[in-house]
C-alpha positions as CSV (number, residue, x, y, z in Angstrom):
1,X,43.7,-18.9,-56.3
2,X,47.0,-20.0,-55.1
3,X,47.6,-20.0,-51.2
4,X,50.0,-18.8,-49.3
5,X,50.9,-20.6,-45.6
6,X,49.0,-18.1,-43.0
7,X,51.4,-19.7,-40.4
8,X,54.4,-17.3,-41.7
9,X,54.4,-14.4,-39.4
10,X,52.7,-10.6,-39.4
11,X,55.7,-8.2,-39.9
12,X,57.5,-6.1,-42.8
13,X,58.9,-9.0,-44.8
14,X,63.0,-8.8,-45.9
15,X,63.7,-6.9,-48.5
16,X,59.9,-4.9,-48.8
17,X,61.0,-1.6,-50.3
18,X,60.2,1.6,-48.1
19,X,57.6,2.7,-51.0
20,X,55.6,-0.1,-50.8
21,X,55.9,-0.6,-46.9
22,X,54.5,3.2,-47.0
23,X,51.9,2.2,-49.2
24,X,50.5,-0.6,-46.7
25,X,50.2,2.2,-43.7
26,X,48.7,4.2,-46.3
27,X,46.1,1.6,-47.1
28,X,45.8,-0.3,-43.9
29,X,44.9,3.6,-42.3
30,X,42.0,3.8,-45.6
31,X,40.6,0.4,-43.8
32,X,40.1,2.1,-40.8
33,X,38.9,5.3,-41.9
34,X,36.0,3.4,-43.8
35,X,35.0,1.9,-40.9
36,X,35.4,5.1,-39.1
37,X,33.1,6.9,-41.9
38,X,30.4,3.6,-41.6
39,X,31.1,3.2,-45.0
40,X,31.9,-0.3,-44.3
41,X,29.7,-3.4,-45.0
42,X,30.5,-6.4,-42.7
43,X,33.7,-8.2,-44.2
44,X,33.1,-6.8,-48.1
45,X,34.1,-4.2,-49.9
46,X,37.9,-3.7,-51.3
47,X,39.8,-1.0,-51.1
48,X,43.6,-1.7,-53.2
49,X,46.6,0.2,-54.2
50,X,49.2,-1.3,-56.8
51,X,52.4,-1.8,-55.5
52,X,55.2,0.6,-57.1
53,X,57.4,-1.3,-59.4
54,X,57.4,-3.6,-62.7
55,X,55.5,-6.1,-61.4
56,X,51.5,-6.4,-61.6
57,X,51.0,-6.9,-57.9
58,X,48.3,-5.0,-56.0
59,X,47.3,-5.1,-52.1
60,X,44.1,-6.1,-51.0
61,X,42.5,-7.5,-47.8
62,X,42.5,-10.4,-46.9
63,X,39.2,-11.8,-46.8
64,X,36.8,-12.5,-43.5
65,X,38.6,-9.4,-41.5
66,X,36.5,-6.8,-40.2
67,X,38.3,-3.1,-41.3
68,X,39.3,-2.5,-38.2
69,X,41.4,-5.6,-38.0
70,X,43.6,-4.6,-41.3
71,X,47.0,-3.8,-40.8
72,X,50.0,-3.1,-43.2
73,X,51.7,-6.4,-42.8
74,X,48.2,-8.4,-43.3
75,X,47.7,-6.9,-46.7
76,X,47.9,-9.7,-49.2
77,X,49.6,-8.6,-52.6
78,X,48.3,-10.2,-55.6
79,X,48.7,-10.4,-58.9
80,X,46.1,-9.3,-61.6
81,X,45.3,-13.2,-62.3
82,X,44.7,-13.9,-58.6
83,X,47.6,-15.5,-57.6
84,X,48.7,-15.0,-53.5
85,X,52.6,-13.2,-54.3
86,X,52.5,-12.3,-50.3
87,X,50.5,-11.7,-47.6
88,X,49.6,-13.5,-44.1
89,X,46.7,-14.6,-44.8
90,X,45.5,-16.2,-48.1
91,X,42.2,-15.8,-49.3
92,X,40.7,-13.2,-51.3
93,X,37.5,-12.3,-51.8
94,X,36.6,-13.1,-56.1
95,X,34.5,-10.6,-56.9
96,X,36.4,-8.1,-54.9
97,X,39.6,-9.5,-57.2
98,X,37.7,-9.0,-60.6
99,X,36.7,-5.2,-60.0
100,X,40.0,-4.2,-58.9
101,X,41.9,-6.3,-61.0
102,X,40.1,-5.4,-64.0
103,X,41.3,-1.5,-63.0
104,X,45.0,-2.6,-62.1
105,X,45.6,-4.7,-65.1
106,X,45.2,-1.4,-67.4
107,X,48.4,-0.2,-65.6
108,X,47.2,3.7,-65.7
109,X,48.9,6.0,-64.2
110,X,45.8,7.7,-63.3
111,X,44.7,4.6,-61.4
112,X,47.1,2.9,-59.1
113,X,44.5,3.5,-56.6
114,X,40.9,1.6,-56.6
115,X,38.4,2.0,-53.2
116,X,35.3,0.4,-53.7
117,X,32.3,0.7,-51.1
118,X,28.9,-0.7,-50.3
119,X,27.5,2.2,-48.5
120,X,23.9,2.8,-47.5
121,X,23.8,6.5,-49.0
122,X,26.2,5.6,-52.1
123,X,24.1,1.6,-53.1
124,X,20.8,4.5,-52.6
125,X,22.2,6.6,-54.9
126,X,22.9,3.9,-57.6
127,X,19.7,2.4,-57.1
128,X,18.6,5.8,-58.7
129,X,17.5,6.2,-62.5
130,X,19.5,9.6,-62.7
131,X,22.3,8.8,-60.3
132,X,24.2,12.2,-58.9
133,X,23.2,15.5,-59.6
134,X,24.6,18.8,-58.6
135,X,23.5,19.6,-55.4
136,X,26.2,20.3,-53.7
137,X,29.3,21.4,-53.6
138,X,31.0,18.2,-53.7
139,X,28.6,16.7,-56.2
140,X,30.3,19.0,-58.8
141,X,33.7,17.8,-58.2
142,X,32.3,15.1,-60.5
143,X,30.3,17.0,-63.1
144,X,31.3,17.3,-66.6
145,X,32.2,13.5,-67.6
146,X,34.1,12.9,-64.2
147,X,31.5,10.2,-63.3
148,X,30.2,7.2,-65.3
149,X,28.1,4.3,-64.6
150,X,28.5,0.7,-64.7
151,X,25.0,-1.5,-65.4
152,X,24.6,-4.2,-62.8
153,X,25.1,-7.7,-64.3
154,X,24.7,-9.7,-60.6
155,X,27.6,-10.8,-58.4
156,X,30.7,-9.4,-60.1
157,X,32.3,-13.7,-60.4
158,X,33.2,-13.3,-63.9
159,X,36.3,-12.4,-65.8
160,X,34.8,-11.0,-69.0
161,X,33.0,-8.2,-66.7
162,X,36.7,-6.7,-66.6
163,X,36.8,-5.2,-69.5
164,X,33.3,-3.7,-69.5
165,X,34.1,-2.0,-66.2
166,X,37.6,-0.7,-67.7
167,X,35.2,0.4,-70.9
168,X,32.8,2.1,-68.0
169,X,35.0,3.7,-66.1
170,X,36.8,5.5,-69.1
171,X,38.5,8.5,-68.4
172,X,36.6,9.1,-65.4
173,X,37.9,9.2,-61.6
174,X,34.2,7.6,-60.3
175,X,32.1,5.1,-61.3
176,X,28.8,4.2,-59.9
177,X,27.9,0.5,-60.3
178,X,24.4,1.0,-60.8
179,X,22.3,-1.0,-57.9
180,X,25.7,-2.1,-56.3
181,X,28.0,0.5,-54.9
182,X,30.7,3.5,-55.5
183,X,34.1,3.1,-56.8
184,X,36.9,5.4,-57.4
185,X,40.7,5.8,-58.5
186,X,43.8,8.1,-57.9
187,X,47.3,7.8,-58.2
188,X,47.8,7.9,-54.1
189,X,45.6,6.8,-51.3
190,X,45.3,10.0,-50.1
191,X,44.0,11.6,-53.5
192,X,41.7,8.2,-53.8
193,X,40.6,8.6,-50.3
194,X,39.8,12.6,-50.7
195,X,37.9,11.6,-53.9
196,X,35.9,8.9,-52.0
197,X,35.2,11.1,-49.2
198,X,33.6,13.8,-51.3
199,X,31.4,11.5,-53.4
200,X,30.1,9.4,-50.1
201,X,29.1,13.1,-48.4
202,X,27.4,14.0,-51.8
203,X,25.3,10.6,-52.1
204,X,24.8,11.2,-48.5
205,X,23.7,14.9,-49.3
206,X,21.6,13.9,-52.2
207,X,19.6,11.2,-50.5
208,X,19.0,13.5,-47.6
209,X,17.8,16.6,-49.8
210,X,15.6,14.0,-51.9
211,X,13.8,12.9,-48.6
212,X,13.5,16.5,-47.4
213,X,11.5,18.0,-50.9
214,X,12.4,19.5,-54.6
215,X,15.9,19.3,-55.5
216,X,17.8,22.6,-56.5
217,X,19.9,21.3,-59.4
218,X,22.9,23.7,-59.8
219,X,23.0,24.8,-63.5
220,X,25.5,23.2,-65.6
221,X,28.0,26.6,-65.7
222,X,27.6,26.8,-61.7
223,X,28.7,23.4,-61.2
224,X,31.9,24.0,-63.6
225,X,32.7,26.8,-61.7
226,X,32.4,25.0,-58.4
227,X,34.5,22.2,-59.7
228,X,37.1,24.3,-61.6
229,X,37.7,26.2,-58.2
230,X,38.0,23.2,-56.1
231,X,40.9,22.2,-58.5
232,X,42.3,25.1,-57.6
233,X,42.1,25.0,-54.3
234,X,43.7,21.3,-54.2
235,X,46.3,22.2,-56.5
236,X,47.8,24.8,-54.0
237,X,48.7,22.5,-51.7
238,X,52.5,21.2,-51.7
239,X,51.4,18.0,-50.5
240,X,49.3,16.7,-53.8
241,X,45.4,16.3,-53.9
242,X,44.3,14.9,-50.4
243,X,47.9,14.9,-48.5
244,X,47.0,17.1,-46.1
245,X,43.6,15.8,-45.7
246,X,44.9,12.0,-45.6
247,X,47.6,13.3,-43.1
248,X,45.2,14.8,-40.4
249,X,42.9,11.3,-41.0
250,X,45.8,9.7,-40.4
251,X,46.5,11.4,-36.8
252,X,43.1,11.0,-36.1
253,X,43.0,7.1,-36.3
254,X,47.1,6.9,-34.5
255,X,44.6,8.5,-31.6
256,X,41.9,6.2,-31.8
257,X,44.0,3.4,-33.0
258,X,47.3,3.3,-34.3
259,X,47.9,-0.6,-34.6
260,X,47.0,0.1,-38.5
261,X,50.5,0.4,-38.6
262,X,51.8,-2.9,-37.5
Protein backbone atom coordinates (compact mmCIF):
# COMPACT_ATOMS: atom_id res chain seq x y z
CA UNK A 1 0.00 0.00 0.00
CA UNK A 2 1.01 3.52 -0.66
CA UNK A 3 2.04 5.75 2.38
CA UNK A 4 1.14 8.72 3.34
CA UNK A 5 3.75 11.16 5.66
CA UNK A 6 2.17 10.65 9.40
CA UNK A 7 4.14 13.94 10.13
CA UNK A 8 1.20 16.04 8.45
CA UNK A 9 -0.95 17.13 11.19
CA UNK A 10 -4.43 15.77 12.96
CA UNK A 11 -7.14 18.25 11.93
CA UNK A 12 -10.10 18.62 9.27
CA UNK A 13 -8.03 19.02 6.20
CA UNK A 14 -8.87 22.18 3.56
CA UNK A 15 -11.54 21.71 1.50
CA UNK A 16 -13.07 18.19 3.43
CA UNK A 17 -16.76 18.68 2.60
CA UNK A 18 -19.17 19.03 5.76
CA UNK A 19 -20.69 15.43 4.69
CA UNK A 20 -17.78 13.59 4.87
CA UNK A 21 -16.31 15.56 8.03
CA UNK A 22 -19.80 14.41 9.58
CA UNK A 23 -19.21 11.01 8.52
CA UNK A 24 -15.71 10.84 10.47
CA UNK A 25 -17.58 11.93 13.97
CA UNK A 26 -20.09 9.52 12.93
CA UNK A 27 -17.45 6.71 12.63
CA UNK A 28 -14.76 7.82 15.02
CA UNK A 29 -18.00 7.83 17.82
CA UNK A 30 -18.73 3.78 16.34
CA UNK A 31 -14.87 3.22 17.51
CA UNK A 32 -15.68 4.16 20.73
CA UNK A 33 -19.01 2.69 21.20
CA UNK A 34 -17.38 -0.83 20.28
CA UNK A 35 -15.05 -0.50 22.88
CA UNK A 36 -17.63 0.70 25.06
CA UNK A 37 -19.86 -2.50 24.19
CA UNK A 38 -16.43 -4.87 24.63
CA UNK A 39 -16.91 -5.71 21.31
CA UNK A 40 -13.47 -4.84 20.60
CA UNK A 41 -10.52 -7.15 20.09
CA UNK A 42 -7.07 -5.53 20.81
CA UNK A 43 -6.05 -3.40 17.68
CA UNK A 44 -8.34 -5.54 14.95
CA UNK A 45 -11.39 -5.37 13.75
CA UNK A 46 -12.70 -2.61 11.08
CA UNK A 47 -15.36 -0.74 11.17
CA UNK A 48 -15.67 1.75 7.58
CA UNK A 49 -18.01 4.08 5.95
CA UNK A 50 -17.60 5.24 2.19
CA UNK A 51 -17.10 8.60 1.82
CA UNK A 52 -20.09 10.50 -0.07
CA UNK A 53 -19.08 11.38 -3.60
CA UNK A 54 -17.76 9.90 -7.07
CA UNK A 55 -14.79 8.68 -5.80
CA UNK A 56 -14.21 5.05 -4.40
CA UNK A 57 -12.62 6.17 -1.06
CA UNK A 58 -13.73 4.69 2.18
CA UNK A 59 -12.52 5.45 5.94
CA UNK A 60 -10.93 2.99 7.97
CA UNK A 61 -8.60 3.02 11.03
CA UNK A 62 -5.52 3.27 11.00
CA UNK A 63 -3.87 0.29 12.09
CA UNK A 64 -2.06 -0.38 15.77
CA UNK A 65 -4.67 2.17 17.64
CA UNK A 66 -6.67 0.92 20.34
CA UNK A 67 -10.62 2.17 19.69
CA UNK A 68 -10.58 4.43 22.07
CA UNK A 69 -7.69 6.36 20.48
CA UNK A 70 -9.75 6.92 16.90
CA UNK A 71 -10.77 10.13 16.15
CA UNK A 72 -12.38 11.82 13.00
CA UNK A 73 -9.29 13.43 11.70
CA UNK A 74 -7.15 10.07 12.18
CA UNK A 75 -9.43 8.15 9.95
CA UNK A 76 -7.40 7.18 6.87
CA UNK A 77 -9.46 7.24 3.52
CA UNK A 78 -8.56 4.74 1.09
CA UNK A 79 -9.35 3.56 -1.98
CA UNK A 80 -10.80 0.11 -2.87
CA UNK A 81 -7.14 -1.00 -4.22
CA UNK A 82 -5.51 0.09 -0.98
CA UNK A 83 -4.00 3.03 -1.84
CA UNK A 84 -3.55 5.88 1.35
CA UNK A 85 -5.84 9.00 -0.45
CA UNK A 86 -5.61 10.75 3.28
CA UNK A 87 -5.31 10.16 6.58
CA UNK A 88 -2.56 10.79 9.49
CA UNK A 89 -1.37 7.88 9.86
CA UNK A 90 -0.60 5.36 7.03
CA UNK A 91 -1.00 1.89 7.58
CA UNK A 92 -3.82 -0.36 7.16
CA UNK A 93 -4.47 -3.35 8.41
CA UNK A 94 -4.79 -6.13 4.83
CA UNK A 95 -7.14 -8.29 5.78
CA UNK A 96 -9.26 -5.60 7.40
CA UNK A 97 -8.84 -3.84 3.62
CA UNK A 98 -9.99 -7.01 1.65
CA UNK A 99 -13.35 -7.52 3.72
CA UNK A 100 -14.34 -4.07 3.54
CA UNK A 101 -13.13 -3.31 0.30
CA UNK A 102 -14.54 -6.24 -1.24
CA UNK A 103 -18.21 -4.63 0.18
CA UNK A 104 -17.32 -0.94 -0.94
CA UNK A 105 -16.10 -1.79 -4.37
CA UNK A 106 -19.80 -3.05 -5.21
CA UNK A 107 -20.87 0.62 -4.72
CA UNK A 108 -24.52 -0.37 -3.18
CA UNK A 109 -26.50 1.88 -2.08
CA UNK A 110 -27.56 -0.49 0.53
CA UNK A 111 -23.96 -0.71 1.80
CA UNK A 112 -21.99 2.41 2.24
CA UNK A 113 -21.58 1.18 5.74
CA UNK A 114 -19.42 -2.08 6.72
CA UNK A 115 -18.70 -2.81 10.81
CA UNK A 116 -16.98 -5.85 11.25
CA UNK A 117 -16.32 -7.42 14.85
CA UNK A 118 -14.35 -10.14 16.57
CA UNK A 119 -16.54 -10.58 19.57
CA UNK A 120 -16.51 -13.34 22.20
CA UNK A 121 -20.45 -14.02 21.91
CA UNK A 122 -20.59 -13.20 17.91
CA UNK A 123 -16.83 -15.71 16.89
CA UNK A 124 -19.13 -18.30 19.55
CA UNK A 125 -21.87 -18.01 17.61
CA UNK A 126 -20.06 -18.66 14.24
CA UNK A 127 -18.25 -21.35 15.56
CA UNK A 128 -21.80 -22.96 15.69
CA UNK A 129 -23.00 -25.54 12.94
CA UNK A 130 -26.56 -23.80 12.93
CA UNK A 131 -25.45 -20.22 13.47
CA UNK A 132 -28.51 -17.85 14.83
CA UNK A 133 -31.78 -18.93 15.63
CA UNK A 134 -34.80 -17.17 16.77
CA UNK A 135 -34.63 -16.72 20.18
CA UNK A 136 -35.14 -13.58 20.75
CA UNK A 137 -36.47 -10.69 19.77
CA UNK A 138 -33.57 -9.27 18.11
CA UNK A 139 -32.62 -12.53 16.56
CA UNK A 140 -35.63 -12.14 14.25
CA UNK A 141 -34.73 -8.85 12.96
CA UNK A 142 -32.52 -11.16 10.79
CA UNK A 143 -34.89 -14.14 9.97
CA UNK A 144 -36.20 -14.71 6.62
CA UNK A 145 -32.89 -14.43 4.35
CA UNK A 146 -31.57 -11.23 6.24
CA UNK A 147 -28.54 -13.23 7.36
CA UNK A 148 -25.96 -15.37 5.40
CA UNK A 149 -22.80 -17.08 6.06
CA UNK A 150 -19.47 -16.78 4.80
CA UNK A 151 -17.14 -20.28 5.11
CA UNK A 152 -13.91 -19.60 6.71
CA UNK A 153 -10.96 -19.92 4.25
CA UNK A 154 -8.01 -18.71 7.03
CA UNK A 155 -6.70 -15.16 7.38
CA UNK A 156 -8.75 -13.03 5.01
CA UNK A 157 -4.90 -11.86 2.88
CA UNK A 158 -6.31 -12.62 -0.46
CA UNK A 159 -7.99 -10.57 -3.13
CA UNK A 160 -9.98 -13.28 -4.84
CA UNK A 161 -11.92 -13.84 -1.32
CA UNK A 162 -13.66 -10.47 -2.36
CA UNK A 163 -15.92 -11.57 -4.49
CA UNK A 164 -16.94 -14.76 -2.62
CA UNK A 165 -17.83 -12.50 0.36
CA UNK A 166 -19.80 -9.99 -2.12
CA UNK A 167 -21.51 -13.50 -3.44
CA UNK A 168 -22.08 -14.32 0.50
CA UNK A 169 -23.38 -11.50 1.71
CA UNK A 170 -26.06 -11.21 -1.17
CA UNK A 171 -28.91 -9.28 -0.42
CA UNK A 172 -28.56 -9.65 3.07
CA UNK A 173 -27.74 -6.75 5.81
CA UNK A 174 -25.49 -9.55 8.11
CA UNK A 175 -23.13 -12.00 7.40
CA UNK A 176 -21.58 -14.39 9.76
CA UNK A 177 -18.06 -15.43 8.78
CA UNK A 178 -18.33 -18.74 9.99
CA UNK A 179 -15.41 -19.44 12.83
CA UNK A 180 -14.29 -15.66 12.45
CA UNK A 181 -16.68 -12.92 13.37
CA UNK A 182 -19.96 -10.74 12.55
CA UNK A 183 -20.23 -8.23 9.81
CA UNK A 184 -22.95 -5.96 8.76
CA UNK A 185 -24.00 -2.96 6.34
CA UNK A 186 -26.27 0.10 6.20
CA UNK A 187 -26.48 3.13 4.37
CA UNK A 188 -25.58 5.32 7.69
CA UNK A 189 -23.53 4.58 10.75
CA UNK A 190 -26.26 4.91 12.79
CA UNK A 191 -28.56 2.33 10.86
CA UNK A 192 -25.14 0.00 10.59
CA UNK A 193 -24.45 0.57 14.26
CA UNK A 194 -28.36 -0.22 15.32
CA UNK A 195 -28.06 -3.40 13.11
CA UNK A 196 -24.73 -4.42 14.85
CA UNK A 197 -26.03 -3.75 18.18
CA UNK A 198 -28.98 -6.04 17.81
CA UNK A 199 -27.13 -8.99 16.26
CA UNK A 200 -24.15 -8.70 19.10
CA UNK A 201 -27.20 -8.78 21.99
CA UNK A 202 -28.69 -11.74 20.10
CA UNK A 203 -25.36 -13.92 19.79
CA UNK A 204 -24.92 -12.71 23.25
CA UNK A 205 -28.60 -14.02 24.03
CA UNK A 206 -28.19 -17.14 22.19
CA UNK A 207 -24.87 -18.25 23.76
CA UNK A 208 -26.34 -17.50 27.15
CA UNK A 209 -29.68 -19.49 26.69
CA UNK A 210 -27.59 -22.45 25.06
CA UNK A 211 -25.47 -22.64 28.30
CA UNK A 212 -28.59 -22.26 30.54
CA UNK A 213 -30.71 -25.57 28.79
CA UNK A 214 -33.18 -26.35 25.63
CA UNK A 215 -33.62 -23.66 23.30
CA UNK A 216 -37.28 -22.27 22.59
CA UNK A 217 -36.91 -21.67 18.84
CA UNK A 218 -39.72 -19.06 17.86
CA UNK A 219 -41.71 -20.58 14.95
CA UNK A 220 -40.94 -19.34 11.64
CA UNK A 221 -44.50 -17.02 11.42
CA UNK A 222 -43.59 -15.66 15.09
CA UNK A 223 -40.38 -14.48 14.10
CA UNK A 224 -41.87 -12.75 10.80
CA UNK A 225 -44.17 -11.06 12.87
CA UNK A 226 -41.49 -9.96 15.33
CA UNK A 227 -39.36 -8.74 12.53
CA UNK A 228 -42.13 -7.12 10.39
CA UNK A 229 -43.12 -5.02 13.57
CA UNK A 230 -39.79 -3.91 14.46
CA UNK A 231 -39.71 -2.36 10.84
CA UNK A 232 -42.41 -0.71 11.77
CA UNK A 233 -41.45 0.58 14.77
CA UNK A 234 -38.02 1.94 13.11
CA UNK A 235 -39.77 3.31 10.31
CA UNK A 236 -41.77 5.78 12.49
CA UNK A 237 -38.99 7.64 13.43
CA UNK A 238 -38.15 10.96 11.38
CA UNK A 239 -34.67 10.44 12.01
CA UNK A 240 -34.09 7.04 9.81
CA UNK A 241 -33.33 3.47 11.23
CA UNK A 242 -30.94 4.01 14.29
CA UNK A 243 -30.82 8.06 14.38
CA UNK A 244 -32.20 8.34 17.46
CA UNK A 245 -30.53 5.46 18.93
CA UNK A 246 -26.97 6.58 17.41
CA UNK A 247 -27.85 10.20 18.74
CA UNK A 248 -28.31 9.21 22.42
CA UNK A 249 -24.88 6.84 21.95
CA UNK A 250 -23.49 9.64 20.74
CA UNK A 251 -24.25 11.86 24.06
CA UNK A 252 -23.33 9.15 26.00
CA UNK A 253 -19.65 8.86 24.75
CA UNK A 254 -19.39 13.35 24.49
CA UNK A 255 -19.93 12.43 28.53
CA UNK A 256 -17.48 9.83 28.87
CA UNK A 257 -15.30 11.12 26.13
CA UNK A 258 -15.88 13.48 23.57
CA UNK A 259 -12.26 13.84 21.96
CA UNK A 260 -13.89 11.30 19.27
CA UNK A 261 -14.52 14.45 17.73
CA UNK A 262 -11.21 15.96 17.24
Amino acid sequence: MNKRDESLPLQRETGMSDAEWELRVQLAAAYRLVEYFGWSELIYGHLTARVPGPQDHFLINPYGLNYEEITASNLVKIDIEGNVISGGRSIVNYAGFIIHSAIHMVRSAENKVVLHTHSRAGMAVAGLQDGLTPISMFSTCFAGGRLNFHEYEGASLRMDERERLVASLGNARALILRNHGLLVVGRTVPEAFLRLYRLERACQVHIDAAAAGTLHVMPQAVAMQSQTDLDAFQASHPQGEGGVEFEALMRKMDRIDGSFRH
